[in-house]
NUDRENNU-325952 format. One line per 5 residues: number of its first residue (from 1); for each residue x, y, z of N, C-alpha, C, O. Coordinates in steps of 0.001 Angstrom, whole numbers, always signed. Layout:
REM residues N
NUM = X,Y,Z,X,Y,Z,X,Y,Z,X,Y,Z | ...
This chain:
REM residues 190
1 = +6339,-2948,-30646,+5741,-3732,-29577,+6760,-3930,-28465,+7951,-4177,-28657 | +6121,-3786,-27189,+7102,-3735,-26090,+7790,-5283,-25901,+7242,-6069,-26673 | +8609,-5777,-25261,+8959,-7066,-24855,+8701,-7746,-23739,+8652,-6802,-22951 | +8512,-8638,-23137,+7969,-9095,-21915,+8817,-8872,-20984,+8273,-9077,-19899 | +10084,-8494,-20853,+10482,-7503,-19848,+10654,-6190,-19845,+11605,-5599,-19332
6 = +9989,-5842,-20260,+9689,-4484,-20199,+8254,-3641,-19937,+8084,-2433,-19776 | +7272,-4772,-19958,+6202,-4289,-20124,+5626,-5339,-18723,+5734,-6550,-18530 | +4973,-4201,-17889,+4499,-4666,-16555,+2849,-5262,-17100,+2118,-4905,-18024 | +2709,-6387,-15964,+1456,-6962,-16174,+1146,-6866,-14833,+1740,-7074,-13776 | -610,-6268,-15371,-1508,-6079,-14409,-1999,-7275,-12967,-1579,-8400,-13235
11 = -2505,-7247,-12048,-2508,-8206,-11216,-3578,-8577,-10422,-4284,-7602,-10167 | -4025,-9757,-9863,-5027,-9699,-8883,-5193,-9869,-7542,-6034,-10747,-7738 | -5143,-9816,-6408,-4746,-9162,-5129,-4207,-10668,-4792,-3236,-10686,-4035 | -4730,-12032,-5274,-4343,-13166,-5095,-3016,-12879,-5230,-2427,-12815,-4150 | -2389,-12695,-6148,-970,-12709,-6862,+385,-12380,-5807,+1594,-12608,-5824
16 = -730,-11611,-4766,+369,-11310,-3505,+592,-11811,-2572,+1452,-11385,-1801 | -338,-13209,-2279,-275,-14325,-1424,+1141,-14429,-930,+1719,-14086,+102 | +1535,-15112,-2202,+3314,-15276,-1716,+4280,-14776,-1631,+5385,-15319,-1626 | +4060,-13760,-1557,+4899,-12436,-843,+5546,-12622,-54,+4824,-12762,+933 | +6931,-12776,+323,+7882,-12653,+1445,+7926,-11352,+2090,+7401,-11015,+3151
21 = +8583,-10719,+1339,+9334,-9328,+1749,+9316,-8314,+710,+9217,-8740,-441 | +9392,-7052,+881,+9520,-6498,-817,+11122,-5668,-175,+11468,-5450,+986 | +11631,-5447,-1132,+13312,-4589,-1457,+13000,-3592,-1862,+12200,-3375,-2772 | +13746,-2658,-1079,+13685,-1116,-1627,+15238,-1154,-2418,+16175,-1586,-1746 | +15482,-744,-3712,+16461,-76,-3829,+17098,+1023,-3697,+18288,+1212,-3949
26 = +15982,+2115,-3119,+16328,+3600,-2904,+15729,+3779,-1735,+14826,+3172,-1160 | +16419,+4774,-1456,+15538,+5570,+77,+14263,+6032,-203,+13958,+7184,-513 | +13539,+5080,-80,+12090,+5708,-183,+10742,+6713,+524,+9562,+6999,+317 | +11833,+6976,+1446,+11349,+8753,+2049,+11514,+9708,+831,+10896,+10768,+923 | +12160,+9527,-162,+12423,+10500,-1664,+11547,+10855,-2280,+11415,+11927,-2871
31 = +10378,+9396,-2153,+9760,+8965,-3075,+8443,+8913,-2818,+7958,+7789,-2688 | +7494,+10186,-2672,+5830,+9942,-2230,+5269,+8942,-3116,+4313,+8318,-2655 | +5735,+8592,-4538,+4725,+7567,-5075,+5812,+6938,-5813,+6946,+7407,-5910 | +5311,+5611,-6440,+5932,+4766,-7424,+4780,+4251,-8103,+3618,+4128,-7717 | +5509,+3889,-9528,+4560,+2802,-10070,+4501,+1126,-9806,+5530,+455,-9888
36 = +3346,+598,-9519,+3384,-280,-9152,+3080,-1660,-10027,+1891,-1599,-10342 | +3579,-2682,-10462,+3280,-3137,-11397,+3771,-4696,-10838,+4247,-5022,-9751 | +3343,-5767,-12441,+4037,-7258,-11810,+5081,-7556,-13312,+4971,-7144,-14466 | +5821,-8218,-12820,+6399,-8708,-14220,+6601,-10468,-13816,+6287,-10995,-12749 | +7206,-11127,-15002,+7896,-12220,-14595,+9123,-12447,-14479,+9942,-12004,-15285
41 = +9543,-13422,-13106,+10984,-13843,-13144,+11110,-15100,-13181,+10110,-15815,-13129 | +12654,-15734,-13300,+12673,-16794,-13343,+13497,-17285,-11945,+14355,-18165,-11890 | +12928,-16368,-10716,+13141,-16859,-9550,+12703,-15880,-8469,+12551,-14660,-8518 | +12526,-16841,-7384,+11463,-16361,-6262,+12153,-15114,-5520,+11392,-14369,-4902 | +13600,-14803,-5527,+14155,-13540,-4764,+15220,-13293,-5655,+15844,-14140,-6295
46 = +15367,-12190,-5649,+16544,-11304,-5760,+16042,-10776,-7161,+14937,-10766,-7705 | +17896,-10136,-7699,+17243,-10067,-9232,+18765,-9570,-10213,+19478,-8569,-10156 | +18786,-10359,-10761,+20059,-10219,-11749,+20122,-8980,-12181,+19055,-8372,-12272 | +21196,-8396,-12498,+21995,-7216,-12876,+21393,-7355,-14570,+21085,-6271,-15067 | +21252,-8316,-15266,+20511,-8220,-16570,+19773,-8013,-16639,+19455,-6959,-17191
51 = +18373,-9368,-15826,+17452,-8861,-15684,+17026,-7171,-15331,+16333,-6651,-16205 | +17358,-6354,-14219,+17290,-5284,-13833,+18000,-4092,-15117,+17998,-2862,-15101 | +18533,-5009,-16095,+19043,-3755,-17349,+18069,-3885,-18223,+17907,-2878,-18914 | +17305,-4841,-18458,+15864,-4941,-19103,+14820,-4202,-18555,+14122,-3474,-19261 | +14656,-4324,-17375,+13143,-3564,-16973,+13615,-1837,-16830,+12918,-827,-16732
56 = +15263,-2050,-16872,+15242,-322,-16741,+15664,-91,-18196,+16615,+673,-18029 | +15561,-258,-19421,+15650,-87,-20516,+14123,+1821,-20885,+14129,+2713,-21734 | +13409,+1582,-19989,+12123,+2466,-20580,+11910,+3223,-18663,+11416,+4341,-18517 | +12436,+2266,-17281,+12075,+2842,-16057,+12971,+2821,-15545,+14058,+2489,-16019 | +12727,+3197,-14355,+13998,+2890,-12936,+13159,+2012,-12027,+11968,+2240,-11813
61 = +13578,+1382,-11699,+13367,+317,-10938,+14206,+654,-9445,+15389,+857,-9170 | +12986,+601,-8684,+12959,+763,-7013,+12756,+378,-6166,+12724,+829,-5021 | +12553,-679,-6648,+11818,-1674,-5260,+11126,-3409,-5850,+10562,-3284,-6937 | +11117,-4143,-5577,+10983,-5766,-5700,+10374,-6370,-4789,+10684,-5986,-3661 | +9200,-7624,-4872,+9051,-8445,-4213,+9815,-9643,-4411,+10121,-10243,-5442
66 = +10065,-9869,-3156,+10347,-11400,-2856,+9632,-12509,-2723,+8796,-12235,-1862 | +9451,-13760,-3124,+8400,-14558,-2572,+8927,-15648,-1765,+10069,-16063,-1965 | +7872,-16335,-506,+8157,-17350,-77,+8872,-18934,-532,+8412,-19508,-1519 | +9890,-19497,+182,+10218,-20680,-568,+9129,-21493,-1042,+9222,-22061,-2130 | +8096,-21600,-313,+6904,-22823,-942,+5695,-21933,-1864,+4479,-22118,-1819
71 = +6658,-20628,-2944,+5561,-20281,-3595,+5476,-21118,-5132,+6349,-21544,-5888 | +4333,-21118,-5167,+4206,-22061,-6881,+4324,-20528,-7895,+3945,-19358,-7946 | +5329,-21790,-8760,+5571,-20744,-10378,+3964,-20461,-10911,+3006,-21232,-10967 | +4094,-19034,-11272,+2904,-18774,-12061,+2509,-19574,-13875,+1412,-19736,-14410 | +3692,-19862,-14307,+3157,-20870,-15118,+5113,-21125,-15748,+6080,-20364,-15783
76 = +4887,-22645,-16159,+5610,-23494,-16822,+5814,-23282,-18181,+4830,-23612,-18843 | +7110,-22676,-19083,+7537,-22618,-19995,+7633,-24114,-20504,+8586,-24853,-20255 | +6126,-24587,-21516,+6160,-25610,-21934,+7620,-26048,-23122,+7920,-27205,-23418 | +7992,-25396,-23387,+9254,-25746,-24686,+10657,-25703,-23692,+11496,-26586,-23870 | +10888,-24664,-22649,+11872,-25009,-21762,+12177,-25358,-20495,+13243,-25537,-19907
81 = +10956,-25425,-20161,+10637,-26337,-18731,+10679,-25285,-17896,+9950,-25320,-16905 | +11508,-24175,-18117,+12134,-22802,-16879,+10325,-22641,-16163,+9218,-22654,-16699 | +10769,-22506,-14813,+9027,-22075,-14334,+9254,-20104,-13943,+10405,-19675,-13867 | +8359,-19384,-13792,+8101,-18212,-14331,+7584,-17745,-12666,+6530,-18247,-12276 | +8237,-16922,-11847,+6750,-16719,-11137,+6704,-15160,-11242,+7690,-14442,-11410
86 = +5565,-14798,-11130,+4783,-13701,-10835,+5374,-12301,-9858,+4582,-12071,-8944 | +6114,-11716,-9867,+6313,-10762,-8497,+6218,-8940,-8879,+6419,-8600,-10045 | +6019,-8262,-8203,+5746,-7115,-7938,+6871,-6623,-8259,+7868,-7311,-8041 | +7016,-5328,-8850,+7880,-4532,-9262,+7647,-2934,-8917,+6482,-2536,-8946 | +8637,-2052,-8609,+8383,-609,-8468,+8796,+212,-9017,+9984,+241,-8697
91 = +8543,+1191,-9885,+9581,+1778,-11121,+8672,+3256,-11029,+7571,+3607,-10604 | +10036,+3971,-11808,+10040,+5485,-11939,+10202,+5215,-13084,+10886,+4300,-13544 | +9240,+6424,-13937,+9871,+6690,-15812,+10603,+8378,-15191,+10265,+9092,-14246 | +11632,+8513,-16164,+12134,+9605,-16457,+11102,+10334,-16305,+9992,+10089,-16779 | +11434,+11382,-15561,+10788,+12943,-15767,+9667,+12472,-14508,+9442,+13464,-13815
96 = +8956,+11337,-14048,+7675,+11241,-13275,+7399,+12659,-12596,+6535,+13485,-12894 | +8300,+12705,-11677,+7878,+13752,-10732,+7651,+15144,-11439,+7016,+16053,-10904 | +7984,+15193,-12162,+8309,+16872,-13028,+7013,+16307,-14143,+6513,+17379,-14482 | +6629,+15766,-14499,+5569,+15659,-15146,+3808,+15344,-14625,+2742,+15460,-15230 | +4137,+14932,-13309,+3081,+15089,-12304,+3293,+16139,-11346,+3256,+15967,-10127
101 = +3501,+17149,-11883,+4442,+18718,-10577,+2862,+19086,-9889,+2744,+19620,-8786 | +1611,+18662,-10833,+200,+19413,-10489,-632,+18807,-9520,-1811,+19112,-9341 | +330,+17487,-8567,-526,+16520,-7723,-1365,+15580,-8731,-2005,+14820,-8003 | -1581,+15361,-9766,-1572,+13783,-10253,-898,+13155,-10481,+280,+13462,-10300 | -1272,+11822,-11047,-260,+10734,-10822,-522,+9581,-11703,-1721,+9340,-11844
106 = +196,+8903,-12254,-114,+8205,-13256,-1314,+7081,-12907,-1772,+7487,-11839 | -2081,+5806,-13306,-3095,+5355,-12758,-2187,+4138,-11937,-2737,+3790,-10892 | -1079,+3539,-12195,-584,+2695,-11293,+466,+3215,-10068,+1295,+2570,-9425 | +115,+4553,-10013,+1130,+4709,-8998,+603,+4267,-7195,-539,+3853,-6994 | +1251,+4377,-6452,+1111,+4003,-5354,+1842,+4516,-3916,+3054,+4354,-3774
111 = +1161,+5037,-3043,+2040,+5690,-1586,+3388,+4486,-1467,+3128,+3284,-1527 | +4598,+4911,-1323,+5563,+4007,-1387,+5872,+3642,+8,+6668,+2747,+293 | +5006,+4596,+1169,+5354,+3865,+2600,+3831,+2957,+2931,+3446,+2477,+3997 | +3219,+2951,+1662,+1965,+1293,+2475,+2247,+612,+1514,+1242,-64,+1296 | +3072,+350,+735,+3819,-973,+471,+4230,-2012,+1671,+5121,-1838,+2503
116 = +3553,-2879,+1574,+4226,-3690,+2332,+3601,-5296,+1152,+2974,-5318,+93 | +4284,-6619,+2201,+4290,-7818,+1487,+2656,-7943,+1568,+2011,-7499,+2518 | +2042,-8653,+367,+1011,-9307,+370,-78,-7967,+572,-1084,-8470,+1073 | -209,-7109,+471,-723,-5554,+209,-421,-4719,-907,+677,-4242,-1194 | -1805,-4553,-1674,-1365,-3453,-2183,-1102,-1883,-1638,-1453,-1294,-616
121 = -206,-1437,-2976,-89,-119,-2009,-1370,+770,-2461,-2104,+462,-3400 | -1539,+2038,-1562,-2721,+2664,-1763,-2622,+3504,-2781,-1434,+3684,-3047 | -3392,+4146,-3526,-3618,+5032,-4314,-3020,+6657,-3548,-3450,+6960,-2435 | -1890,+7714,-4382,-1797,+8152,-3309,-2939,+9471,-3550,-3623,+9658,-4555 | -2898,+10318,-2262,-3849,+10852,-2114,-5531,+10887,-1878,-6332,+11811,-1745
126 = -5644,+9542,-1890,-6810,+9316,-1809,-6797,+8475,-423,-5848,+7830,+24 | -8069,+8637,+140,-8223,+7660,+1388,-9045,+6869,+735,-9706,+7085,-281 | -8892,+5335,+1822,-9740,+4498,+1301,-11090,+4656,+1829,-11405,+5428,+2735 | -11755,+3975,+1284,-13269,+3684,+1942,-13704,+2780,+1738,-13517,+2133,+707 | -14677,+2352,+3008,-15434,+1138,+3699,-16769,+1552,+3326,-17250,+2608,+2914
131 = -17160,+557,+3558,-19073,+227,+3514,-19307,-1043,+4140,-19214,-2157,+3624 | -19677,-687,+5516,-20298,-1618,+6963,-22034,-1558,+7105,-22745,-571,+7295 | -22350,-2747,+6966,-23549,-2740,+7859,-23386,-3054,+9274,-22666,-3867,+9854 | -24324,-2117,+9717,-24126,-2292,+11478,-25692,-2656,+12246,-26703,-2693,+11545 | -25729,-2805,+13117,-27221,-3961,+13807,-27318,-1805,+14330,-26530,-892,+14576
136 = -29175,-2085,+14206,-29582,-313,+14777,-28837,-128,+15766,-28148,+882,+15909 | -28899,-1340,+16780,-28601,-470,+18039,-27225,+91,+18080,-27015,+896,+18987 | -26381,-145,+17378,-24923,-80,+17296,-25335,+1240,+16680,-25006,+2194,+17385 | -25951,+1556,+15584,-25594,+2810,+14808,-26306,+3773,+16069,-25632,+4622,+16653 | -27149,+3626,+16263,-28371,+4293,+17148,-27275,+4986,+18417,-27389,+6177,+18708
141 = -26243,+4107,+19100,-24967,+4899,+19480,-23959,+5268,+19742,-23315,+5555,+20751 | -23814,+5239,+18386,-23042,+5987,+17302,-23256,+7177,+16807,-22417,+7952,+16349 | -24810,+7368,+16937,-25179,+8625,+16723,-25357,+9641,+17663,-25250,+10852,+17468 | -25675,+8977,+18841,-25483,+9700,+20100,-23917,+10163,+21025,-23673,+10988,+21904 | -23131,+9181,+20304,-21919,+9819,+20419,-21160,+10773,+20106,-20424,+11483,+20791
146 = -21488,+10732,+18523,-21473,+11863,+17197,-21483,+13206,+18198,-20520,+13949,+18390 | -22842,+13328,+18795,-23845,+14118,+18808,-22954,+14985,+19854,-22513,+16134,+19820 | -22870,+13702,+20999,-22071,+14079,+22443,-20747,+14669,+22501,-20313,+15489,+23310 | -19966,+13918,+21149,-18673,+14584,+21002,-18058,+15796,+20165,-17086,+16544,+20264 | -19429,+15551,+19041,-19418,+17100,+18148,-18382,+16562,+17506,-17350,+17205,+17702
151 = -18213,+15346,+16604,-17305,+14451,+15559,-17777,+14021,+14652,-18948,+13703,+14859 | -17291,+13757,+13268,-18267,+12840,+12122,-18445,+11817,+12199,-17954,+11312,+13209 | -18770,+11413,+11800,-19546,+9556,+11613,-17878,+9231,+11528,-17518,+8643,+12548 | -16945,+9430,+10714,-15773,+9517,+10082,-14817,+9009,+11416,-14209,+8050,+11893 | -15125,+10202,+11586,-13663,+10731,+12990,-13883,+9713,+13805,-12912,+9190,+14351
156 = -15904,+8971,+14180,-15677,+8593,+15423,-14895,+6456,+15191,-14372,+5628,+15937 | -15310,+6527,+13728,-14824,+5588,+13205,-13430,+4505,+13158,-13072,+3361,+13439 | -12883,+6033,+12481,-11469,+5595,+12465,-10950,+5746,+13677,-9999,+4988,+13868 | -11239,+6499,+14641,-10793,+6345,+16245,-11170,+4884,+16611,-10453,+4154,+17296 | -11835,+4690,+16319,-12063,+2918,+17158,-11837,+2376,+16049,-12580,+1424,+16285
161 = -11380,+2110,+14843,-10603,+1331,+14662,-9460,+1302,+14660,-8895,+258,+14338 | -8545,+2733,+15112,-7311,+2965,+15557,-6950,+2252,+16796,-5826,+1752,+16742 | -7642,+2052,+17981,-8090,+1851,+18634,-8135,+407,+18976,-7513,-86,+19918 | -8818,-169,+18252,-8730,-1678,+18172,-7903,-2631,+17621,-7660,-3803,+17910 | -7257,-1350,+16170,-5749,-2059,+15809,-4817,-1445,+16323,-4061,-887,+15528
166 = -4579,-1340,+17492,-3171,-405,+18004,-2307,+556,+16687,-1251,+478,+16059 | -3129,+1175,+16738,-2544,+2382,+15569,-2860,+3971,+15982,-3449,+4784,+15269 | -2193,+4256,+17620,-2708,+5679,+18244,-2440,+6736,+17168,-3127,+7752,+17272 | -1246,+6663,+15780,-1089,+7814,+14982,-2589,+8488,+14580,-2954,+9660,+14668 | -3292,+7333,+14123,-4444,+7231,+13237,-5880,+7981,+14386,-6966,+8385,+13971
171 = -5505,+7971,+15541,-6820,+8605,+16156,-6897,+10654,+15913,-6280,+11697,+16129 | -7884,+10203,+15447,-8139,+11783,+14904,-7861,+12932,+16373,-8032,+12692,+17568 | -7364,+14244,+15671,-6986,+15429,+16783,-7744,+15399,+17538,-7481,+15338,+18739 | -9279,+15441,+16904,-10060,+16176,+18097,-10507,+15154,+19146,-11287,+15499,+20033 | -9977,+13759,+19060,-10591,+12773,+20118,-9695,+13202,+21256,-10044,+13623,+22359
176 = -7754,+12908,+20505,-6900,+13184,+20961,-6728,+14735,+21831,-5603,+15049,+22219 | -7773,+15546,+22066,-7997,+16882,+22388,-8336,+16585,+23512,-7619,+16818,+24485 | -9817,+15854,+23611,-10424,+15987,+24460,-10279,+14920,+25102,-10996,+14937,+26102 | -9650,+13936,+24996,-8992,+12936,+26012,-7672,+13716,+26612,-7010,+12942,+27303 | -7061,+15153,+26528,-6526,+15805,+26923,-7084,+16438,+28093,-6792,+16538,+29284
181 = -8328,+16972,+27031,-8785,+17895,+28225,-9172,+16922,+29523,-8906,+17110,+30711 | -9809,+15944,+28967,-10463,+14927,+30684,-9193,+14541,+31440,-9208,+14171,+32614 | -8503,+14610,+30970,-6780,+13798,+31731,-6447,+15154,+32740,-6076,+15041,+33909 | -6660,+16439,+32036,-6495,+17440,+32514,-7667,+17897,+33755,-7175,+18376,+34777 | -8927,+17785,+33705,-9736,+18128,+34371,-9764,+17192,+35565,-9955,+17660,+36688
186 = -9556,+15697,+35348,-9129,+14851,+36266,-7425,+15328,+37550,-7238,+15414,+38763 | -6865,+15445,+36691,-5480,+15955,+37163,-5572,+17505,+38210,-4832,+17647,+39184 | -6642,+18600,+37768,-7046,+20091,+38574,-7871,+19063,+39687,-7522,+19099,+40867 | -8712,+18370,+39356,-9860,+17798,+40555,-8956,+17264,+41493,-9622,+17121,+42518 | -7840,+16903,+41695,-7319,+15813,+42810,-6688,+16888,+43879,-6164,+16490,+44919
């Protein structure tokens, strides 16, 4: 049977409320995925050189959350009073990468650049997906835009919400094309 530092516990998106900051210990451009997991500590930042010889007893350990000063302990060691809280952990087992060489990935792994505090990280390889209800007239054009721009429901999507969250990486090529070409056709007309 594993020991309670060693063995990551599962989490619920609450759990990341008090999230400060998370710590990389490695250059994590290295690293397309990690496993993502929670354990307990017996304090809100950092992390002892023991502690960290326990959780790497079976992983490597890469990365840590921090939590805010006004976060509450996840629960009270009734026999020693010590309070416990909850934080995020990032770990490699031996061999990961060479044992996922075929593009899978274990079920807790996670893209190690959408880590951030109070977020989980994403599943990698997979995009996420939404499900919006929208009033007709909104879809109605939406569809005439589709139509006008020769784009998916998809493309014209994530462009306006790129768009609306200042995130120009995220606007798809072909919007980014043809807001070329009009910049351009504007620019021959003058």
């Amino acid at each position: 049977m594993k020991s309670k530092d060693k063995k990551m516990i599962f989490f619920k998106l609450e759990d990341l409320k008090p999230e400060a900051k998370i710590v990389w210990l490695k250059d994590m451009s290295q690293y397309p995925w990690v496993r993502e997991g929670m354990t307990d500590f017996t304090s809100k930042e950092g992390i002892s050189k023991s502690r960290q010889s326990k959780i790497e007893m079976d992983c490597e350990l890469v990365g840590y959350a921090e939590l805010e000063e006004d976060a509450p302990p996840s629960f009270i060691d009734s026999a020693t009073g010590r309070k416990y809280y909850k934080r995020r952990i990032f770990t490699l087992r031996n061999g990961d990468y060479k044992n996922y060489s075929d593009g899978s990935y274990p079920s807790e792994a996670v893209e190690s650049e959408t880590v951030e505090p109070k977020v989980k990280g994403l599943s990698p390889g997979k995009k996420a997906q939404i499900a919006v209800r929208i009033p007709r007239s909104l879809l109605q054009k939406l569809n005439r835009y589709i139509q006008i721009m020769e784009m998916s429901q998809t493309e014209v999507v994530v462009s306006a919400l790129s768009k609306y969250l200042d995130s120009p990486e995220d606007v798809p090529l072909i919007e980014r094309i043809v807001k070329i070409e009009e910049r351009l056709a504007q620019l021959e007309g003058q």
